[in-house]
C-alpha positions in Angstrom: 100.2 153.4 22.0 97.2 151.4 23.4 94.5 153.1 24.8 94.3 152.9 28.8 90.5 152.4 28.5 89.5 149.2 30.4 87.2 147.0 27.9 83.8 146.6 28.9 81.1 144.5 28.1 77.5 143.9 29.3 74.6 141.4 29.1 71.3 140.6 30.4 70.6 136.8 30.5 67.0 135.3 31.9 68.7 133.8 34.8 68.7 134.4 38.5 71.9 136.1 39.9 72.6 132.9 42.1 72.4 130.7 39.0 75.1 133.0 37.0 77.2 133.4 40.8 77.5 129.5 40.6 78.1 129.5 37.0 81.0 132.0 37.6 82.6 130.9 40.8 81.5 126.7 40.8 84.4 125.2 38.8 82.5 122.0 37.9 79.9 124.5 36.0 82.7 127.0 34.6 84.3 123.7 33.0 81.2 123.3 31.2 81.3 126.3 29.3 84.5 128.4 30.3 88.0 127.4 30.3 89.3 124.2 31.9 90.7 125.5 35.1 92.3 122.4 37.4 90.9 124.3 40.5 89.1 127.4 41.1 87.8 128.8 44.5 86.3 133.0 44.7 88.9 133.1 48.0 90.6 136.2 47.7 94.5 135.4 47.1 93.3 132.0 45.3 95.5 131.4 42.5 94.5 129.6 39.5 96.0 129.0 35.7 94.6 127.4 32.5 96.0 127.5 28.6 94.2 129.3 26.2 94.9 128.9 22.4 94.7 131.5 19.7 96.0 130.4 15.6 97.6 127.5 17.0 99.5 129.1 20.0 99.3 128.2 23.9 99.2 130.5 26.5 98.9 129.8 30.0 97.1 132.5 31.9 98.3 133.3 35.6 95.6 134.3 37.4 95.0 135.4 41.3 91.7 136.3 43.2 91.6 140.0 44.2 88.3 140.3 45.4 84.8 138.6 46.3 81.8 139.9 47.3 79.8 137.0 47.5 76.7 137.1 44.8 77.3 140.2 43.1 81.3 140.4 42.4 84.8 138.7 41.5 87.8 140.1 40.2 91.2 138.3 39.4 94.0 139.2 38.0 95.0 138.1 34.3 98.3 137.7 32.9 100.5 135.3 30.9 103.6 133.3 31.9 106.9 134.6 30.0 105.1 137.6 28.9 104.9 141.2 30.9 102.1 142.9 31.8 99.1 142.5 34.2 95.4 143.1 33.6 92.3 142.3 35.4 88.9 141.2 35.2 85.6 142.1 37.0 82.9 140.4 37.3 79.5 142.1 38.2 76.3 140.9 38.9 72.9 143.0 38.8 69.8 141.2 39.8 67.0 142.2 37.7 63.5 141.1 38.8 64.1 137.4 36.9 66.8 138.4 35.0 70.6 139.3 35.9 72.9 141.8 34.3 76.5 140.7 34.0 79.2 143.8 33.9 82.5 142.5 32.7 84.9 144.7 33.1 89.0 143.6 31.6 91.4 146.6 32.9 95.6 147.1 32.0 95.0 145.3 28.1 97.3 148.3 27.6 100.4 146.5 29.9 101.0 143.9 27.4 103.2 143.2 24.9 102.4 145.1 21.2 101.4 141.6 19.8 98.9 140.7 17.5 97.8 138.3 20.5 97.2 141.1 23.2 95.3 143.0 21.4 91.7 145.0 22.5 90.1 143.3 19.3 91.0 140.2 20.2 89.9 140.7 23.7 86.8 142.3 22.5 86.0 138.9 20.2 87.1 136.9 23.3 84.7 138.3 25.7 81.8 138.8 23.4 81.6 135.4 22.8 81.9 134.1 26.2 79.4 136.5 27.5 77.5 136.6 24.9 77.2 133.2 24.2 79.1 130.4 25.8 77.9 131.8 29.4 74.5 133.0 28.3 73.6 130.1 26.9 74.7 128.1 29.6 72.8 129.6 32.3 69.4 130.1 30.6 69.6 126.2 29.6 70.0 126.0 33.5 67.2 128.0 34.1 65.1 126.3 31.4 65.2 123.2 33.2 
């Protein structure tokens, strides 16, 4: 049995809130270092998909916006077509003086299917890199410039 503990991750990056808000909401950026999503808009009930591929499988992720406090927090829904379950993902932003400290927060891992796919490790590797370096590296180039 899966553990009902959300995963949970956290970062500081040298970067303004605003720049990581854009970075996070502002599909042209997102497609330059997150996941090719056709359209994205933080408007709470905004769906949006894209297809993610792990050892040569696709998945397309259905995804729905649940909540947007402008600046400082997004969450949307996360699940996969033709499979049960539904999780979601928070986004949280903590200005720090110069710096910003992202809180990602991926809750209901445990309401998916017992596949190799679905599970925390894989979601833990997932995240880690996207927060810790596609998205970080991203918005301190930004800031850099």
């Amino acid at each position: 049995m899966m553990s009902t503990q959300p995963f949970v991750i956290e970062r500081i990056y040298n970067a303004s809130a605003q720049a990581v808000w854009e970075a996070i909401t502002d599909n042209a950026k997102m497609k330059q270092w997150y996941f090719d999503i056709l359209d994205f808009k933080p408007i709470v009930g905004f769906e949006f998909t894209f297809t993610g591929q792990n050892e040569g499988k696709t998945f397309v992720h259905l995804c729905t916006v649940t909540e947007v406090i402008e600046g400082s927090k997004l969450s949307h829904t996360w699940r996969y077509d033709g499979y049960e379950g539904n999780s979601e993902v928070t986004w949280e932003l903590f200005p720090q003086g110069d710096k910003t400290r992202v809180v990602l927060t991926h809750t209901g891992l445990e309401t998916f299917p017992p596949l190799k796919d679905f599970m925390k490790e894989n979601f833990d590797a997932g995240w880690t890199e996207i927060l810790g370096n596609l998205l970080r590296n991203y918005v301190e180039k930004q800031a850099a410039q």
